[in-house]
N, CA, C and O atoms as a Tripos MOL2 file, in Angstrom:
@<TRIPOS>MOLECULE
protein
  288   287    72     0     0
PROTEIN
NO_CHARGES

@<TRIPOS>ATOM
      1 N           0.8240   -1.1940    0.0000 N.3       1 UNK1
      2 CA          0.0000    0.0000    0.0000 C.3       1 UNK1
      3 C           0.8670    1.2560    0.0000 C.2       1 UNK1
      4 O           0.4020    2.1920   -0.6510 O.2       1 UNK1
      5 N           2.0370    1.4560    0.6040 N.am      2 UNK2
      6 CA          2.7700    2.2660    0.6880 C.3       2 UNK2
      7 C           3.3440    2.5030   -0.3470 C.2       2 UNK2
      8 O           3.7270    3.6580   -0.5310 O.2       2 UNK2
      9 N           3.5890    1.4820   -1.3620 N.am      3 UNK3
     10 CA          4.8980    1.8710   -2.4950 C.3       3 UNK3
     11 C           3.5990    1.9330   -3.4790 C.2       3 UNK3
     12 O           4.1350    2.0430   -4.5810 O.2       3 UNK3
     13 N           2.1370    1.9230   -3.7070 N.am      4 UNK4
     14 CA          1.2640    2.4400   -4.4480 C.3       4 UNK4
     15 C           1.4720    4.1120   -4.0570 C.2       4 UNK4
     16 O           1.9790    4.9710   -4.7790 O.2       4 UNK4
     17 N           0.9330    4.2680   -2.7370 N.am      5 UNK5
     18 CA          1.0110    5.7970   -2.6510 C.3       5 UNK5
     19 C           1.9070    6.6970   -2.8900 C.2       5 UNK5
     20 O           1.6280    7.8580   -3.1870 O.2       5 UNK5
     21 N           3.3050    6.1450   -2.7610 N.am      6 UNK6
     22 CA          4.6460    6.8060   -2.8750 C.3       6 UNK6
     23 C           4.3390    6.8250   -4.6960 C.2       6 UNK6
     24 O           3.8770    7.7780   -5.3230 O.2       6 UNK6
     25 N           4.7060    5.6320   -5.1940 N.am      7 UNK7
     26 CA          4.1090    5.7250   -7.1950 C.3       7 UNK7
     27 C           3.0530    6.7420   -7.4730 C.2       7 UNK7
     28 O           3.0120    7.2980   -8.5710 O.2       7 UNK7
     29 N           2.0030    7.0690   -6.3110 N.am      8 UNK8
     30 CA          0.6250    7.9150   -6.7550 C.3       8 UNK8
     31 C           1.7270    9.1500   -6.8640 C.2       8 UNK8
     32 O           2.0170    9.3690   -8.0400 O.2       8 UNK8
     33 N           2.2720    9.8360   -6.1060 N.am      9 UNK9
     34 CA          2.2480   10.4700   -5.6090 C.3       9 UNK9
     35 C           4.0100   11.2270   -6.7160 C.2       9 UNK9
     36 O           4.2100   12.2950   -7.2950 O.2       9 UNK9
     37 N           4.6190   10.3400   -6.5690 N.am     10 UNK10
     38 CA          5.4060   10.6230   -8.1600 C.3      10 UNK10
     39 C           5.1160   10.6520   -9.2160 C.2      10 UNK10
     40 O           5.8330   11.1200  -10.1010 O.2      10 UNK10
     41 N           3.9880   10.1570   -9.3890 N.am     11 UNK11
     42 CA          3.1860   10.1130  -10.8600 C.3      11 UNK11
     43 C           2.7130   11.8740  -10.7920 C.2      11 UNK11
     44 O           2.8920   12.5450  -11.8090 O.2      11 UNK11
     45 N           2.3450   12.2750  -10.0230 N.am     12 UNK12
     46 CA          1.0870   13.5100   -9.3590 C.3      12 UNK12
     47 C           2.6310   14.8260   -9.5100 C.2      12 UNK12
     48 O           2.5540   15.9510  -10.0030 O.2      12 UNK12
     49 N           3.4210   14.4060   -9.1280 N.am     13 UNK13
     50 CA          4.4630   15.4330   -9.2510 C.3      13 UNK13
     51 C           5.0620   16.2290  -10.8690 C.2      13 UNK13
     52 O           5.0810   17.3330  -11.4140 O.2      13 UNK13
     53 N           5.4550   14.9150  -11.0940 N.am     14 UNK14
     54 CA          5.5120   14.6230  -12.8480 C.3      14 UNK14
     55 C           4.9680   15.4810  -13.5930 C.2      14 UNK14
     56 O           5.5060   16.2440  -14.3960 O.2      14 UNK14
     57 N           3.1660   15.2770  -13.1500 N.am     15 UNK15
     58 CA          2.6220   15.3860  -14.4280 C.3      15 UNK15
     59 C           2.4070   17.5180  -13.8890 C.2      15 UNK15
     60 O           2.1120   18.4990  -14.5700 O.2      15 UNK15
     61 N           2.6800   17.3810  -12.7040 N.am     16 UNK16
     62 CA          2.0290   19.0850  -12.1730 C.3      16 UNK16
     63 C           3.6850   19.3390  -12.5410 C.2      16 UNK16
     64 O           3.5420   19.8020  -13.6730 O.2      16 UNK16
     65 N           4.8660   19.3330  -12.3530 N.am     17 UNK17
     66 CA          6.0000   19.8250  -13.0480 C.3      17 UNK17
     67 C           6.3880   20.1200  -14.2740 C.2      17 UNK17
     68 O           7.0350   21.0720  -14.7120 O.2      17 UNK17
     69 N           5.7980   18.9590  -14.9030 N.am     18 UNK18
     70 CA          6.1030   19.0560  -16.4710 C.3      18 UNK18
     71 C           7.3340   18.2480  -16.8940 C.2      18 UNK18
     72 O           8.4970   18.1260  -16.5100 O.2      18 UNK18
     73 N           6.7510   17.8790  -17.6080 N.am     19 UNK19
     74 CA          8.4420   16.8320  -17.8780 C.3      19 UNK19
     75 C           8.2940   17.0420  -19.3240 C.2      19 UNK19
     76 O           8.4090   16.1210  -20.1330 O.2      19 UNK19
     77 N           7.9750   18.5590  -19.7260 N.am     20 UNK20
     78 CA          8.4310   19.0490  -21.1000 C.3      20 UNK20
     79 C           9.2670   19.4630  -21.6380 C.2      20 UNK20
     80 O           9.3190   20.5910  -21.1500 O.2      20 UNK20
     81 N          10.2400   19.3900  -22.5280 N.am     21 UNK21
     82 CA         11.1430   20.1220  -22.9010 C.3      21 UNK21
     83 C          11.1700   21.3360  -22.9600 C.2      21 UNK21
     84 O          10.0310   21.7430  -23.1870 O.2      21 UNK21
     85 N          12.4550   22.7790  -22.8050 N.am     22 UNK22
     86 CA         12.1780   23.6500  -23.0800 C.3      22 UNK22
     87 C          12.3200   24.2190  -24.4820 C.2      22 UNK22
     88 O          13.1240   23.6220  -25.1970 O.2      22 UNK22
     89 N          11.8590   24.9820  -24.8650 N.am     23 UNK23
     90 CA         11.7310   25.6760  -26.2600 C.3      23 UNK23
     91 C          12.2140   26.4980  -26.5720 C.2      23 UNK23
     92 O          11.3280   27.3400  -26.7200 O.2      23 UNK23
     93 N          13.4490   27.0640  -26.9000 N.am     24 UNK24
     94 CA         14.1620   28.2510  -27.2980 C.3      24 UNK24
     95 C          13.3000   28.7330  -28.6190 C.2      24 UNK24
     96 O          12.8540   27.9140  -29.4220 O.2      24 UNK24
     97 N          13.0980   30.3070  -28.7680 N.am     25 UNK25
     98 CA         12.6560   30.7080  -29.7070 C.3      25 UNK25
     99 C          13.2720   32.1930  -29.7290 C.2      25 UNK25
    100 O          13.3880   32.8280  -28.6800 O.2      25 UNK25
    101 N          13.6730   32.7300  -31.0060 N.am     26 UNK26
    102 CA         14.3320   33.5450  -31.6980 C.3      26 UNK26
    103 C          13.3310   34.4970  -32.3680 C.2      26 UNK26
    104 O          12.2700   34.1480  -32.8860 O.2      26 UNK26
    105 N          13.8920   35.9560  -32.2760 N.am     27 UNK27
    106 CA         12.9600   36.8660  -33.1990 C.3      27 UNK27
    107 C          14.0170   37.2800  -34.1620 C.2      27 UNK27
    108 O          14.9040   38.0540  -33.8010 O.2      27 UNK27
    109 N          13.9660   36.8010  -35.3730 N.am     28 UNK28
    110 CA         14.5510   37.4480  -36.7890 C.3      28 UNK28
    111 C          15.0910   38.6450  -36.8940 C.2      28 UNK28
    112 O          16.1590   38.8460  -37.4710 O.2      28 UNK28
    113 N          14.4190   39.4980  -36.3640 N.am     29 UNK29
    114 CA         14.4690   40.9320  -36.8170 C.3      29 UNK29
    115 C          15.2430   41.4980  -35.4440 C.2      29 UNK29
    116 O          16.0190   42.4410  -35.5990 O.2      29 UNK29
    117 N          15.1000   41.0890  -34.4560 N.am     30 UNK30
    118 CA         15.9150   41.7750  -33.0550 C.3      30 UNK30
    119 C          16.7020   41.0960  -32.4580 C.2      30 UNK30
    120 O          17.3260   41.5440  -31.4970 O.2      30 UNK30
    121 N          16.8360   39.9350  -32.8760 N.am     31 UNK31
    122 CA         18.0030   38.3590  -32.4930 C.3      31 UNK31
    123 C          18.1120   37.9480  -31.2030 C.2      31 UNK31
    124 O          18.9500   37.2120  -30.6820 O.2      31 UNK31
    125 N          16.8210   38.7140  -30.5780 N.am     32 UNK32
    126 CA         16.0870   38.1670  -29.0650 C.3      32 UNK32
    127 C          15.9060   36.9000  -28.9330 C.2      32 UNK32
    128 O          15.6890   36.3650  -30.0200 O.2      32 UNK32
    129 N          15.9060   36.1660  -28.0160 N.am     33 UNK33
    130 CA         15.9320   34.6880  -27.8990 C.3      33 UNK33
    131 C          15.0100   34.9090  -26.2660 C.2      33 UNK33
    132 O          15.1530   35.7270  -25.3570 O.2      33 UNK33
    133 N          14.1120   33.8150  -26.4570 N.am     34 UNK34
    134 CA         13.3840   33.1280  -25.3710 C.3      34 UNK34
    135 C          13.4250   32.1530  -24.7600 C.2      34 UNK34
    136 O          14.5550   31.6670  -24.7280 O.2      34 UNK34
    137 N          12.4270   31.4330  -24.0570 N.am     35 UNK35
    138 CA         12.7050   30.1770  -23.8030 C.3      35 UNK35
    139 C          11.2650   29.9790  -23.2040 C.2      35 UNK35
    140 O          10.9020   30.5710  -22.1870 O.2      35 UNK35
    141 N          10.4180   29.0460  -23.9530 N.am     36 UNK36
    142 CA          9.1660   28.7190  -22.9950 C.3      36 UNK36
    143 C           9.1960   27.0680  -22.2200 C.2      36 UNK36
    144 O           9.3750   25.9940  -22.7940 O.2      36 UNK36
    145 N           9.0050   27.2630  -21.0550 N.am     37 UNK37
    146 CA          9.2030   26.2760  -20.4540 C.3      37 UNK37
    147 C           7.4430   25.4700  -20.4380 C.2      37 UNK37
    148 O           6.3190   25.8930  -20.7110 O.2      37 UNK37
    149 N           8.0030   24.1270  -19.9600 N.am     38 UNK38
    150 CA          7.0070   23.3000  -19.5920 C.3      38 UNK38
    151 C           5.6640   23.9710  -18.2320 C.2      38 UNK38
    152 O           5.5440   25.1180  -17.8000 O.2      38 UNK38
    153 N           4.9530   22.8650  -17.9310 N.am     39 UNK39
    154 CA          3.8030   23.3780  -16.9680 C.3      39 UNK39
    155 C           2.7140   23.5860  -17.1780 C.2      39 UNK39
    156 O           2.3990   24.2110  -18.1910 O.2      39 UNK39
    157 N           1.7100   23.0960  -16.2200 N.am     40 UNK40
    158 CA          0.2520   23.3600  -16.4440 C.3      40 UNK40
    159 C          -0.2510   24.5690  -15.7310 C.2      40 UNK40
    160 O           0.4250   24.7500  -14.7180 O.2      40 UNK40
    161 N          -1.1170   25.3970  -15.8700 N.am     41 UNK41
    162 CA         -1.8700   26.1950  -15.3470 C.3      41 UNK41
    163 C          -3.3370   25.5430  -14.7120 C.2      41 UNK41
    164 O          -3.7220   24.5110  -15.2600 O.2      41 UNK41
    165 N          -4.0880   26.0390  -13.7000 N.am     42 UNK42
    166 CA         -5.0010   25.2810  -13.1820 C.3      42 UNK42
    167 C          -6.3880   26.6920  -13.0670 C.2      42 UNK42
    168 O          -6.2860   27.6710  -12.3280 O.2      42 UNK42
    169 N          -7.5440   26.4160  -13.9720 N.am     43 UNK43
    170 CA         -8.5520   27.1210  -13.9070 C.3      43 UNK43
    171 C          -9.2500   26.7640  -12.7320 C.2      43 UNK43
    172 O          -8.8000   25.9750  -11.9010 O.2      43 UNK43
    173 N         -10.9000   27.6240  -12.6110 N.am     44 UNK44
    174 CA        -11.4880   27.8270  -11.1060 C.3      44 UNK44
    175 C         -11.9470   25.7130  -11.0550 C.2      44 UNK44
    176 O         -11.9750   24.8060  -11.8870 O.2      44 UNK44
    177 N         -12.2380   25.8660   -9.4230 N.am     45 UNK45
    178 CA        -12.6670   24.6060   -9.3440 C.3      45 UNK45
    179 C         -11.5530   23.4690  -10.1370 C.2      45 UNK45
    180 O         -12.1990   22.6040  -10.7290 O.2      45 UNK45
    181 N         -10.2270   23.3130  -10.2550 N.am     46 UNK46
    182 CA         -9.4770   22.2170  -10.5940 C.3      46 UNK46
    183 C         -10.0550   22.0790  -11.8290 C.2      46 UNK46
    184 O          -9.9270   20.9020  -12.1650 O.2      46 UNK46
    185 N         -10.7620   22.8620  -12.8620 N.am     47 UNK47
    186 CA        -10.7500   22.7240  -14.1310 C.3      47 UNK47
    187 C          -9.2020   22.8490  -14.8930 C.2      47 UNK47
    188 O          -8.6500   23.9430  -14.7800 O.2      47 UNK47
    189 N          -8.5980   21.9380  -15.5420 N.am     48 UNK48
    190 CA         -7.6110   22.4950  -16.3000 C.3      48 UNK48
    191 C          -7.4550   23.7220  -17.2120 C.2      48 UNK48
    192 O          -8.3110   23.7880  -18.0950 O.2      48 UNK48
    193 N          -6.6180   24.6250  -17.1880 N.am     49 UNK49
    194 CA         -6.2050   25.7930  -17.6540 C.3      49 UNK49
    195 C          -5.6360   25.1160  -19.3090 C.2      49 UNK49
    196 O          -5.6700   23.9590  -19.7290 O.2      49 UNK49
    197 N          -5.1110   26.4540  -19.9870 N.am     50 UNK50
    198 CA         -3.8920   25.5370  -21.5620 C.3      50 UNK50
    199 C          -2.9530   25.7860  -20.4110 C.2      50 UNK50
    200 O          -2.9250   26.5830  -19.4730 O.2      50 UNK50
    201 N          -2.1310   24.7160  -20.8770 N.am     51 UNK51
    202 CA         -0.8040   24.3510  -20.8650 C.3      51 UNK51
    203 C           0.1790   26.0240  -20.8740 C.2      51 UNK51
    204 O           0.2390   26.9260  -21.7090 O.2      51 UNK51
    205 N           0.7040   25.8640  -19.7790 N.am     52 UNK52
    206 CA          1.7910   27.3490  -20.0030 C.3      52 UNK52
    207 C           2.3410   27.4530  -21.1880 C.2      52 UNK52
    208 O           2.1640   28.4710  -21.8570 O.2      52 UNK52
    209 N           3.0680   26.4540  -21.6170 N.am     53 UNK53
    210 CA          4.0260   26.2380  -22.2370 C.3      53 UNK53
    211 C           2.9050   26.6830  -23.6920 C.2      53 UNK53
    212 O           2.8220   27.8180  -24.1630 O.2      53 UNK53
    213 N           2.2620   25.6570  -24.1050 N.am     54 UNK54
    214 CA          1.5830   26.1840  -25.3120 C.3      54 UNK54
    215 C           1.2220   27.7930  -25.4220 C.2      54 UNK54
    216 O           1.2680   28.4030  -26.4910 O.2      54 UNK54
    217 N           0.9330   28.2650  -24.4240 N.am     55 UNK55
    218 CA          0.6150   29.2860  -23.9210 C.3      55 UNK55
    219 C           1.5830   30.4150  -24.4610 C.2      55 UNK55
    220 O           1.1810   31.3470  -25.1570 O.2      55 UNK55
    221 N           2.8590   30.2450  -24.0820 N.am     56 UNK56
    222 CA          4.0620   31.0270  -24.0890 C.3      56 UNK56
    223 C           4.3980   31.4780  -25.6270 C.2      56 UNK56
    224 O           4.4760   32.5530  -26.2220 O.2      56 UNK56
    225 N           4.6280   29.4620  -26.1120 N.am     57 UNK57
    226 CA          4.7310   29.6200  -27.5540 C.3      57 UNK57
    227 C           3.8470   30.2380  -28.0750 C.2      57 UNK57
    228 O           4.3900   31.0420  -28.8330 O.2      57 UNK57
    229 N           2.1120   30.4060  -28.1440 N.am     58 UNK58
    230 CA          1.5530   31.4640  -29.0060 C.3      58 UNK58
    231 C           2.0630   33.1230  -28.5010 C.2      58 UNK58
    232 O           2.4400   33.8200  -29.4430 O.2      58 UNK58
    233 N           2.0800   33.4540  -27.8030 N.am     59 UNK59
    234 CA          2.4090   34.5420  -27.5750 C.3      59 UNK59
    235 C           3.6270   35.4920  -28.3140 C.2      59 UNK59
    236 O           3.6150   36.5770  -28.8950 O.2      59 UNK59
    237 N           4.7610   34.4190  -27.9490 N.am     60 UNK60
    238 CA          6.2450   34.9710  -28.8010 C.3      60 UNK60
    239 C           6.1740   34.5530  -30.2270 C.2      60 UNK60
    240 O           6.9440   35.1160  -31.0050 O.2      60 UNK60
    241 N           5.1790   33.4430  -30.7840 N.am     61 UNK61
    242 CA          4.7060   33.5510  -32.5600 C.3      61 UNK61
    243 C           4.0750   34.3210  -32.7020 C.2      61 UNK61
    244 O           4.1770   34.5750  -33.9020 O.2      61 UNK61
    245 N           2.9940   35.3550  -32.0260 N.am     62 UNK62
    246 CA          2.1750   36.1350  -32.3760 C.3      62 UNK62
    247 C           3.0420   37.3760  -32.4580 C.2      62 UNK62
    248 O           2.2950   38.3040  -32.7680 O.2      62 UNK62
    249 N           4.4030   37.8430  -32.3050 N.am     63 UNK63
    250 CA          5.0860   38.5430  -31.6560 C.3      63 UNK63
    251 C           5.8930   38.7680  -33.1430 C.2      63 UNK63
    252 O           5.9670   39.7760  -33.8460 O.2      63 UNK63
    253 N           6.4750   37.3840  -33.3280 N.am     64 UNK64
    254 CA          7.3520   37.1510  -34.7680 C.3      64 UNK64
    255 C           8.2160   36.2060  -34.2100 C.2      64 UNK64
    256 O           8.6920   35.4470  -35.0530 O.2      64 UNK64
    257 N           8.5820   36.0020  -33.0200 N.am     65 UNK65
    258 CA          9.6850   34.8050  -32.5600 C.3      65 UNK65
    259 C           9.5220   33.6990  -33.3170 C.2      65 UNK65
    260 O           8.3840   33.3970  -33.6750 O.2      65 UNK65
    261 N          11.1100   32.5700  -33.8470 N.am     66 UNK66
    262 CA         10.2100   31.7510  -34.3890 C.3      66 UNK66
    263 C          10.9070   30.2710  -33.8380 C.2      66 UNK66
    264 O          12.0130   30.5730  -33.3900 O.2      66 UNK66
    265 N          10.7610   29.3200  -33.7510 N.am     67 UNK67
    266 CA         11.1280   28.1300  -32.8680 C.3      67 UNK67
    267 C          12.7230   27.9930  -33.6720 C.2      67 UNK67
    268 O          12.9540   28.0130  -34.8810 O.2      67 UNK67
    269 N          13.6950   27.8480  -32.5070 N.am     68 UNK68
    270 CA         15.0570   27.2950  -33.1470 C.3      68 UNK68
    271 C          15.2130   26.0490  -34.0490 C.2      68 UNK68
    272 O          14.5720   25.0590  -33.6970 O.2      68 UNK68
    273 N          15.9370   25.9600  -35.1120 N.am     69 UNK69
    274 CA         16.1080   24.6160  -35.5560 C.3      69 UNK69
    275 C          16.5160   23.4960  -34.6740 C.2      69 UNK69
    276 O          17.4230   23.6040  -33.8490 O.2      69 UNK69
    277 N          15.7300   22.2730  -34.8940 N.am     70 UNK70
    278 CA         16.4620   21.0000  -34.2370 C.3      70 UNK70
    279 C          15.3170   21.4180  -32.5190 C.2      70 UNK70
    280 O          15.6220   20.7600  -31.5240 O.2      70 UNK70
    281 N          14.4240   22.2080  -32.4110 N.am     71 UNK71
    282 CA         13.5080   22.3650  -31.2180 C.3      71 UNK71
    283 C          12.3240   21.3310  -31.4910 C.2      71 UNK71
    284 O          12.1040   20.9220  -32.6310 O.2      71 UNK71
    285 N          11.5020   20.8910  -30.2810 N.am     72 UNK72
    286 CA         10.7940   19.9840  -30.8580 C.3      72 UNK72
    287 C           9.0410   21.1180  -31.1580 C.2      72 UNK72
    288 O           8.0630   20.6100  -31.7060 O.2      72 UNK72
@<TRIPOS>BOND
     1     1     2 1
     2     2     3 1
     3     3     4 2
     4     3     5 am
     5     5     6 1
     6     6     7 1
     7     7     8 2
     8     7     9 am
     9     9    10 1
    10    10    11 1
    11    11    12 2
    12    11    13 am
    13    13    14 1
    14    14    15 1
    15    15    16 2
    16    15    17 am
    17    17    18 1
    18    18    19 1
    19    19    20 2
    20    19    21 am
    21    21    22 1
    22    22    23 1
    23    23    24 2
    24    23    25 am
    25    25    26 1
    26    26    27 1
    27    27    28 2
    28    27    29 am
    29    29    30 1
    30    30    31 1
    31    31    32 2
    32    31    33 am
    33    33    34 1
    34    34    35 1
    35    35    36 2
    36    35    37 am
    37    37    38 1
    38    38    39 1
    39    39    40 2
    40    39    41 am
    41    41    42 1
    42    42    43 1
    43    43    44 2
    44    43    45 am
    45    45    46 1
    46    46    47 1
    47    47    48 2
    48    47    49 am
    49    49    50 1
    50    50    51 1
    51    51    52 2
    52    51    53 am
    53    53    54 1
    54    54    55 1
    55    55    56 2
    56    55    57 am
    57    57    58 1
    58    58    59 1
    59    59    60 2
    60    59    61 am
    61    61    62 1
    62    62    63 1
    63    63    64 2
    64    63    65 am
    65    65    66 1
    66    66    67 1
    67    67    68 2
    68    67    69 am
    69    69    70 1
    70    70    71 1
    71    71    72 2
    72    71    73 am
    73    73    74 1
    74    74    75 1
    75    75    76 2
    76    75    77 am
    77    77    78 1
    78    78    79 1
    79    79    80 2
    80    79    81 am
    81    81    82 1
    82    82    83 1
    83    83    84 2
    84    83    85 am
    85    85    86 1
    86    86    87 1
    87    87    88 2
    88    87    89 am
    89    89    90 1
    90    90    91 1
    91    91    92 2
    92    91    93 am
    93    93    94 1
    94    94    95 1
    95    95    96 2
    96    95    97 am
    97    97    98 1
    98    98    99 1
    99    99   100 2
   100    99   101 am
   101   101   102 1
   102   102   103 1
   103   103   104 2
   104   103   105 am
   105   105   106 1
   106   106   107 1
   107   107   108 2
   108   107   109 am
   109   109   110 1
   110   110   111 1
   111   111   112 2
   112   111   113 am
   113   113   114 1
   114   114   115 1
   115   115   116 2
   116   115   117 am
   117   117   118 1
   118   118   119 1
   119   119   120 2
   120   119   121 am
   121   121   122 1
   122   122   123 1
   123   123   124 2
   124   123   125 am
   125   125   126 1
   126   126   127 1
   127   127   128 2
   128   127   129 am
   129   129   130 1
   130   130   131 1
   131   131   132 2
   132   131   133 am
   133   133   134 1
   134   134   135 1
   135   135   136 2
   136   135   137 am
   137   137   138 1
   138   138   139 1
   139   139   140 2
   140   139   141 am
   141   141   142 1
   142   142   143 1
   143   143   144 2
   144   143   145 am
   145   145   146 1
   146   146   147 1
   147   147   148 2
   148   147   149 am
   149   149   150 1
   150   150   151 1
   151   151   152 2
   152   151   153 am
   153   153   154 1
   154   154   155 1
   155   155   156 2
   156   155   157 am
   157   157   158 1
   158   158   159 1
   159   159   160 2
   160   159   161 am
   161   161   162 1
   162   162   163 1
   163   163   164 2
   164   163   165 am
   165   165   166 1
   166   166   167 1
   167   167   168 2
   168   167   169 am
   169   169   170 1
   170   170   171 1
   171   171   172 2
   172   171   173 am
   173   173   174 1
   174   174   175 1
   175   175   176 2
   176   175   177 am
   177   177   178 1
   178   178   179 1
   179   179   180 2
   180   179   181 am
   181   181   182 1
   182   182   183 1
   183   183   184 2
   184   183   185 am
   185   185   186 1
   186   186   187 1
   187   187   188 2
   188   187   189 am
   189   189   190 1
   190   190   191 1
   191   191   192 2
   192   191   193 am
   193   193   194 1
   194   194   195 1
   195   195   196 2
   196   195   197 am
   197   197   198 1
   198   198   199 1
   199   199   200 2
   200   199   201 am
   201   201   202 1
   202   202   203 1
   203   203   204 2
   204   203   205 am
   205   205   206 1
   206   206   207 1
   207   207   208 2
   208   207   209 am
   209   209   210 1
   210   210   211 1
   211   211   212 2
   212   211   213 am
   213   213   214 1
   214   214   215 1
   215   215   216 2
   216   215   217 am
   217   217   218 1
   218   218   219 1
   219   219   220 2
   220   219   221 am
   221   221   222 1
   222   222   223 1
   223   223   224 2
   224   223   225 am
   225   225   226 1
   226   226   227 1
   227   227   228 2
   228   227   229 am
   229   229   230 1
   230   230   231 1
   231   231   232 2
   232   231   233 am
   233   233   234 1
   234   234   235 1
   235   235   236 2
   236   235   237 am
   237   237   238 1
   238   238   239 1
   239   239   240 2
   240   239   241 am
   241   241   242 1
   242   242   243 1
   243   243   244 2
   244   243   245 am
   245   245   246 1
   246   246   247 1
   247   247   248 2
   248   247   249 am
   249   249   250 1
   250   250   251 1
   251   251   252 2
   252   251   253 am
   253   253   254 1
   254   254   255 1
   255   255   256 2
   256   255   257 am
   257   257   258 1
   258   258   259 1
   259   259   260 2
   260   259   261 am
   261   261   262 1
   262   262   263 1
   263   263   264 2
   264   263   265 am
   265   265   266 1
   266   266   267 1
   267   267   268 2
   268   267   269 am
   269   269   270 1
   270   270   271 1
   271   271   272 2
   272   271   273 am
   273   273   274 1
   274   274   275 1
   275   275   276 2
   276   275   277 am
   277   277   278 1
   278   278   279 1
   279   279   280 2
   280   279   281 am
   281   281   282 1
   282   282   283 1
   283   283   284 2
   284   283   285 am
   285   285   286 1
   286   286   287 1
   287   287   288 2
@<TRIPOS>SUBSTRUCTURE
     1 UNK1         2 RESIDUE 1 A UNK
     2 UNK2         6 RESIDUE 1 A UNK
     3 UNK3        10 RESIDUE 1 A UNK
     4 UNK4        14 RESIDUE 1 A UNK
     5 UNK5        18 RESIDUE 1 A UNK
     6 UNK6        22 RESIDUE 1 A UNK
     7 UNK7        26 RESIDUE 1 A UNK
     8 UNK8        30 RESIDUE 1 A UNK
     9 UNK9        34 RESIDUE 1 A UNK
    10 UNK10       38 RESIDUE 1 A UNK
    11 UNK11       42 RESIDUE 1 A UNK
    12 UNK12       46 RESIDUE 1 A UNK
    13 UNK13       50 RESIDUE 1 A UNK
    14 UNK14       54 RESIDUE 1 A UNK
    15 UNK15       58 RESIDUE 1 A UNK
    16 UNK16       62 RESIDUE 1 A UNK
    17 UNK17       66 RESIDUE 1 A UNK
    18 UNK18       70 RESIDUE 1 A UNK
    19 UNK19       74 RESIDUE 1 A UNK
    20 UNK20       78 RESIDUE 1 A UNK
    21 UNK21       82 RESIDUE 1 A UNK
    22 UNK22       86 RESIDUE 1 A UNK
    23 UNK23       90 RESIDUE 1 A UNK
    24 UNK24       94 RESIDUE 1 A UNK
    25 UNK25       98 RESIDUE 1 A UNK
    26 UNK26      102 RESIDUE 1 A UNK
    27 UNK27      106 RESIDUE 1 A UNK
    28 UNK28      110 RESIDUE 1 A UNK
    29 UNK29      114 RESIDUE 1 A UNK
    30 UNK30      118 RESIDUE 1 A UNK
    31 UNK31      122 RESIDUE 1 A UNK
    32 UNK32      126 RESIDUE 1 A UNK
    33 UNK33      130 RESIDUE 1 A UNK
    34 UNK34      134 RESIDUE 1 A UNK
    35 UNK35      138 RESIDUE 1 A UNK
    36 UNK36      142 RESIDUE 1 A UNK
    37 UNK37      146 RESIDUE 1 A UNK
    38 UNK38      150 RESIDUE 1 A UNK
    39 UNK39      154 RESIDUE 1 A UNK
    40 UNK40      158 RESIDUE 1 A UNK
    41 UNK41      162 RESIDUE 1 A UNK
    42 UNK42      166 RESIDUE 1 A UNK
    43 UNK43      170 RESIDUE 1 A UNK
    44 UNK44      174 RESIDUE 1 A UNK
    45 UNK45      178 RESIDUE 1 A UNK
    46 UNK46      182 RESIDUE 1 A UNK
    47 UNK47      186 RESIDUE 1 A UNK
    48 UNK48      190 RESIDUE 1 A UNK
    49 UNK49      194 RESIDUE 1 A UNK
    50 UNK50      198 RESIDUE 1 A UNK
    51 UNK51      202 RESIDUE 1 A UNK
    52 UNK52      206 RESIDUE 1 A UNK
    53 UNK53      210 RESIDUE 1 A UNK
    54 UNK54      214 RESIDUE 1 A UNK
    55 UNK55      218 RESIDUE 1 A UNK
    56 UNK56      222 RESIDUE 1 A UNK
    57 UNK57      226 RESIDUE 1 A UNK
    58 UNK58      230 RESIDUE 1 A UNK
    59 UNK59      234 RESIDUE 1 A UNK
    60 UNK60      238 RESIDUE 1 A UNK
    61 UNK61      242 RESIDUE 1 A UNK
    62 UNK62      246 RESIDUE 1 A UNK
    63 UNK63      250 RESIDUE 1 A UNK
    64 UNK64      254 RESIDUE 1 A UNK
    65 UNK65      258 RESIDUE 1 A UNK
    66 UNK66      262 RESIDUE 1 A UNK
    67 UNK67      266 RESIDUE 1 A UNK
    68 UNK68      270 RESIDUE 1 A UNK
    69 UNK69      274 RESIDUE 1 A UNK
    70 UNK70      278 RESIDUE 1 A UNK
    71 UNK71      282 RESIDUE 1 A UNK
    72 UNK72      286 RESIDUE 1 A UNK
C-alpha cells in the first residue's frame, strides 16, 4: 500500500512539473531569444487551464519569434 502511494504520488508530481522540454525561440528581426518552459496552469474549481508552455509559444509567434532549428 505504501509503495502504491509513494508511485501515486510521483506520478502527481511529474505530471504538475512538467516533464516538457524547453523551447528556445528567436525573433529574426531583433536576435532576441526566449525560452518557454514546460507546466500546467489550473482554472477555477481544478478545471484544467492551456498548458503554459503552449501558452508562451503562441504569444512569442504572435510577436514574430520563431522556434530554433532542431527544437521539438
Amino acid at each position: 500500500m505504501r509503495q502504491l502511494s509513494v508511485a501515486f504520488v510521483c506520478a502527481v508530481c511529474a505530471s504538475v512539473a512538467g516533464c516538457t522540454p524547453h523551447i528556445p525561440l528567436k525573433n529574426p528581426q531583433t536576435g532576441d531569444t526566449v525560452v518557454c518552459k514546460g507546466g500546467s496552469s489550473y482554472g477555477l474549481i481544478g478545471i484544467p487551464g492551456r498548458n503554459i508552455q503552449e501558452r508562451c509559444l503562441d504569444d512569442y509567434q504572435k510577436q514574430g519569434y520563431q522556434r530554433l532549428p532542431g527544437s521539438k
